[in-house]
Structure formats: C-alpha cells, structure tokens
N, C-alpha and C positions, 0 to 999 in steps of 0.2 A: 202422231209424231210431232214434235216440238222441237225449235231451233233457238236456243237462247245466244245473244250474240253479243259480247263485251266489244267495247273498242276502246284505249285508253290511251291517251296521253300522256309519254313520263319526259323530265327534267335529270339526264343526267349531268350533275355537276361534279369535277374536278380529273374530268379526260382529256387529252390532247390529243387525240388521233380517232381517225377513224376503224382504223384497226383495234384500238383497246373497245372502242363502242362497240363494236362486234363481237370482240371476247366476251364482254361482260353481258349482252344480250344474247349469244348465243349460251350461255349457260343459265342465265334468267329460261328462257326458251323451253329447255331442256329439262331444270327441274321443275317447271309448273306442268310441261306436258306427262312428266311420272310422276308427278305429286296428285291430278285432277284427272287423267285421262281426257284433255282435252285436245282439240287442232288449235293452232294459234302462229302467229308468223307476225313479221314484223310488216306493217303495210303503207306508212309512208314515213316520211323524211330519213331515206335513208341517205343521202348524202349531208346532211346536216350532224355538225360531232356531237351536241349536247342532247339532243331532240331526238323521239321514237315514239311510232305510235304504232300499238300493238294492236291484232284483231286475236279474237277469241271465239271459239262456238264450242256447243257441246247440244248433241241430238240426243234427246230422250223423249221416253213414253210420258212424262210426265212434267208439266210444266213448272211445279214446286220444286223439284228436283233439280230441273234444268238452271232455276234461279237458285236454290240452295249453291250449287258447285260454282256457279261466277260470282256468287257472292263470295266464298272464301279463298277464291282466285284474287278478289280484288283487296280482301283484308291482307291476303299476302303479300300484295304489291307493294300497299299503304304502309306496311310497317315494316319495309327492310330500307336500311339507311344507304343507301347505294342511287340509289333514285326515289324522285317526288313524283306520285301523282297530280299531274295539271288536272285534269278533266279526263273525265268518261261519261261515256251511256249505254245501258244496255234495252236491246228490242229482243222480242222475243217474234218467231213465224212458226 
C-alpha cells in the first residue's frame, strides 16, 4: 500500500472576501475530488483572503499510479486561470 501526498500552495487573485474564497475553493475541492477520486481539504491559511494551501492524498496498490493521478491533479491546478500555483511537493509513504 502506497500514500502519495500533494501539498500545494495557490495565489488567488482578484477576491475580496473571504466568503467568495471559499466559494471558489469549495468548488475547486469538489471537482478535483470527482474528477481523481481523491481526499483533499484545504489545510492552512485559511483565514488569509488570497492564499490556500491544499493537502491531497490518494492510497493505492501501486506507486506509479499513485504519482500518475497527483500528477494530473497538479496539471489541473496549473492550468485554470482562477489561481496560480506558488509551490508544491509531493512525498510519497
């Protein structure tokens, strides 16, 4: 068994509130967990309005696999214009 585990840093720009940041990452959230079948939640700055930083995992039998699907978790992120990836890393246990 294998735990492959994203953590990423996003920049969102052009929100005022904390409320709209939650809108927009609560539906960021939602379709990456039916797009990948993975867990994932938001785990820090969450009082901060432009800033988020997501955790992500996904358990498989197989550790290519595990990185295959956070790797197109993370192409996902990178290319929607809503937010900037700052930085990430993924470990794998």
């Amino acid at each position: 068994m294998v735990t492959v585990v994203l953590k990423v840093r996003l920049d969102i720009p052009g929100i005022g509130s904390l409320k709209e940041k939650r809108r927009i990452l609560k539906s960021l959230i939602a379709r990456l967990k039916n797009d990948f079948n993975i867990s994932i939640s938001e785990v820090d700055d969450n009082d901060r309005i432009r800033s988020a930083v997501l955790g992500a995992a996904i358990v498989s039998n197989s550790n290519s696999f595990g990185h295959q699907v956070i790797n197109k978790v993370m192409f996902k992120l990178e290319s929607s214009p809503e937010y900037h990836v700052i930085e990430s890393s993924i470990e794998s246990y």
